[in-house]
Each structure stands twice: as structure tokens, then as C-alpha cells.
N, C-alpha and C positions, 0 to 999 in steps of 0.2 A: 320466952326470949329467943332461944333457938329455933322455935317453928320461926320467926319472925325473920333471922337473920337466913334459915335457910331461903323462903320465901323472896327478900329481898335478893338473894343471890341468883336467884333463879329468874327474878324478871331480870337484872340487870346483862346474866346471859342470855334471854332473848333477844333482849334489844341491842347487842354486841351480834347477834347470827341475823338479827332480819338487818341491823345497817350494813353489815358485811355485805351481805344480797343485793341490797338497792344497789349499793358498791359497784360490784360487779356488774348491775343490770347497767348501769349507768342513769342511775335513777335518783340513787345517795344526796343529802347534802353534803359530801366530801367529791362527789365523784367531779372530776376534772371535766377539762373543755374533752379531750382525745375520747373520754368514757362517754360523754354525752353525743360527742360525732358516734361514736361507735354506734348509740343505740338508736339513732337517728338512723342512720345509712340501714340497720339491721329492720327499721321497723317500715323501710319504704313499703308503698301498696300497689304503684303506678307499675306497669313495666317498661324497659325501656323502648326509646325508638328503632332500635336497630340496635345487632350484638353482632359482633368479629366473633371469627371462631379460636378458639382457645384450645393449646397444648399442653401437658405437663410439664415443658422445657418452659413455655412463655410466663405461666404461674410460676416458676423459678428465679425467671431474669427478672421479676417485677422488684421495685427494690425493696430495702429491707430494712429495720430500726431506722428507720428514718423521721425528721419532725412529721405533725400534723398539717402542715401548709405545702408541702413536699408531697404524701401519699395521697391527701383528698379528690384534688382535680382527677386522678386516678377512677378513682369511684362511682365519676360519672358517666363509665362506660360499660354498655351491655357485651354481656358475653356467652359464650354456647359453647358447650366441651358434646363431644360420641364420645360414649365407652359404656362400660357395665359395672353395675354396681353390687360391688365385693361387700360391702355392709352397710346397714341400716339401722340406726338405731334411733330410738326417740330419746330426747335429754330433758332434763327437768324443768325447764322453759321450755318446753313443748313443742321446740323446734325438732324438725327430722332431718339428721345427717346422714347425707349421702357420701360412700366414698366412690371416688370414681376413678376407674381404672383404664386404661386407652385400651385394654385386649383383657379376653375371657379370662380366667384361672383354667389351667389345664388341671385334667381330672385327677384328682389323687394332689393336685400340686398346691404350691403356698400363694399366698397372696401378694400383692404387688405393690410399688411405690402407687399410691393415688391423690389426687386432689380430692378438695372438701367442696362439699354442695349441700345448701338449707335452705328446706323448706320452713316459711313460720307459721302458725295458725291464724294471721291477718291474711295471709297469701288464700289458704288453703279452705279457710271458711268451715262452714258445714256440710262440705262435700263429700260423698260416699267414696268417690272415686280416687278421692286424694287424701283419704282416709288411713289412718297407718295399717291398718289390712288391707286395705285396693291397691293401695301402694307396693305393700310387700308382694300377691300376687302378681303385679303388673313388672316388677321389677325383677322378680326371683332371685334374689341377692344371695350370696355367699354367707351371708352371716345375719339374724335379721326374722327370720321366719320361725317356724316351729317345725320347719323339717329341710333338708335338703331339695333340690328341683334336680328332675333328673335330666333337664333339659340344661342344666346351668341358666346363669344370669342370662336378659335377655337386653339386647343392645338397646340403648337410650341416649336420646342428646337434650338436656338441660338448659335452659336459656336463662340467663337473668341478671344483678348486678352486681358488677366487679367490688368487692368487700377485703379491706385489710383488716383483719382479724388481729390483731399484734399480738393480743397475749400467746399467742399459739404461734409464735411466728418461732421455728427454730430449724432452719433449711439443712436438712440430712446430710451426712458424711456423705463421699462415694462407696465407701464401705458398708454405711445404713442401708443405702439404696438396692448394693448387690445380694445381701443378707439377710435382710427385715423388709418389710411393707412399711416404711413412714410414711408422714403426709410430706408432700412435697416442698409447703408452703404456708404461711399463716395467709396468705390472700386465698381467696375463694369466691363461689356462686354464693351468695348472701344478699335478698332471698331469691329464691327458685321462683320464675314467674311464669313458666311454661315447662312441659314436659310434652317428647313425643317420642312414641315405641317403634319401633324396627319392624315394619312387615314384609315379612318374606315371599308372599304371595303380589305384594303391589311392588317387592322395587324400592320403596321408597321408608318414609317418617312418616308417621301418622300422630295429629295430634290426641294427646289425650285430656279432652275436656276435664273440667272442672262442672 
């Protein structure tokens, strides 16, 4: 009897952790209209037709807790941020977060207020290149790697489509800002649909295929 009720408690926690996940994925049969926009916008493939270039003031001013009919029209637009990218991390949906920072981290120094940029594994395919080691070499991020770059991060400009993230939306003090490295904003690159590196020798952006 007790192997029996442990058994029972143990599926009943499973299926309490995987509906939690669909949950969050926006996948649930609980998840709302807001979750299912969310993972729709998150799972686009196309990129867009044209991106305005984006500030960490602009990812600021976008608005904030606001309804679903209010931020969507929003989401329709491509966008492209320069800067260097202070961390890298892969997350358990197997997207790669980028933070992105408008200026290097000086040497020895701390990290900086940045926006959020994701790549998803629809984007990014079976690509070597856009691979979470091509990636980390190509990027040399601050955080991210298995060692330091003695060159620091290397400048990049990210393209792709404007995403309100809301659960993550908690727009820093000016206090956070002067003290800590937050994120600037629950809107972000979501997904990445281009990437192109900084050459020093051309002048210019170079793209980096897929």
C-alpha cells in the first residue's frame, strides 16, 4: 500500500512539473491568450522586412504592463541593436541569451545595464556556425565561454523581432542602473534572425552566415 501511494504521488508530481512547463512554454491547456501570443511571437521563423535601429533608452521608453491589444502591434517591427555581448548563456528551452551592452566592459571593470537578445533553435537550425561554440567564439562575451578573451567581446549588431517578454518586464531603478548590470527591459531581440561581426580591417559589418 505504501509503495502504491508513494508511486501515485510521484506521477501526480510529475504531471504538476510537466503542466507547470507547458505553462510557461505557452503550450498548457491553462495557458492564456497573452502565453500563447508569447510563444507564437517567440517561435516566428521568417525574418523581418526591414529593422530601425534600437537603443537601450528606446527598449526603455517601449511601454510596460500593459494589455495584450496595446503591446502586440508593437511586435511587428524588426529591430537591430551594435554593441558587445557581456553574457551568453544557453537556457533550458534551448534558446541562447544574449546580453547586449552599447560599449565594451573596461578591463578589470563590471558589467553594464544591457538589453536581452534570443536566438531559438528554429532560427539557428543545425548550423556550425550559430552553434553555442561558434557563437561563443565569434562573440568572445564576458561571460559565456570556458575562459576569458584577451581581446574582450567583439562588437556585433543583431537583427530581428521586437518581443515583449512580460514576465521579465521589471524596468530598473536609476540606482540599479548606476550599481548593478540589469536588464534594461522585458522587451527584447526575440528571435535573432541575423548576426553580423565588426571587421576592423573592412570598415564595416560583416554578415555571419548560417
Amino acid at each position: 500500500m505504501t509503495l502504491r501511494i508513494a508511486a501515485a504521488l510521484t506521477l501526480l508530481a510529475g504531471a504538476a512539473v510537466l503542466l507547470t512547463y507547458l505553462h510557461l512554454m505557452g503550450r498548457g491547456p491553462l495557458a492564456g491568450p497573452a502565453e500563447r501570443h508569447l510563444r507564437a511571437m517567440k517561435d516566428r521563423l521568417a525574418p523581418p522586412e526591414s529593422v530601425a535601429v534600437f537603443t537601450l533608452a528606446e527598449f526603455a521608453e517601449l511601454p510596460h504592463r500593459v494589455a495584450l491589444d496595446e503591446y502586440a502591434p508593437l511586435e511587428g517591427r524588426g529591430v537591430v541593436m551594435d554593441g558587445y555581448i557581456q553574457r551568453f548563456v544557453r537556457a533550458v528551452d534551448d534558446d541562447y541569451h544574449l546580453e547586449i551592452a552599447p560599449t565594451p566592459r573596461a578591463p578589470g571593470g563590471a558589467d553594464t545595464v544591457y538589453a536581452t537578445a534570443e536566438i531559438t533553435p528554429g532560427i539557428r537550425g543545425d548550423s556550425r556556425r550559430w552553434s553555442y561554440e561558434g557563437l561563443v567564439a565569434a562573440f568572445r562575451p564576458n561571460h559565456g565561454g570556458a575562459a576569458s578573451w584577451d581581446d574582450g567581446p567583439r562588437r556585433v549588431r543583431v537583427s530581428g523581432w521586437l518581443l515583449y517578454d512580460y514576465p521579465y518586464d521589471a524596468p530598473p531603478s536609476a540606482w540599479a542602473k548606476r550599481m548593478t548590470s540589469p536588464r534594461i527591459s522585458g522587451w527584447e531581440i526575440h528571435p535573432v534572425t541575423r548576426i553580423e561581426l565588426w571587421d576592423g580591417s573592412l570598415g564595416r559589418f560583416v554578415d555571419l552566415q548560417r
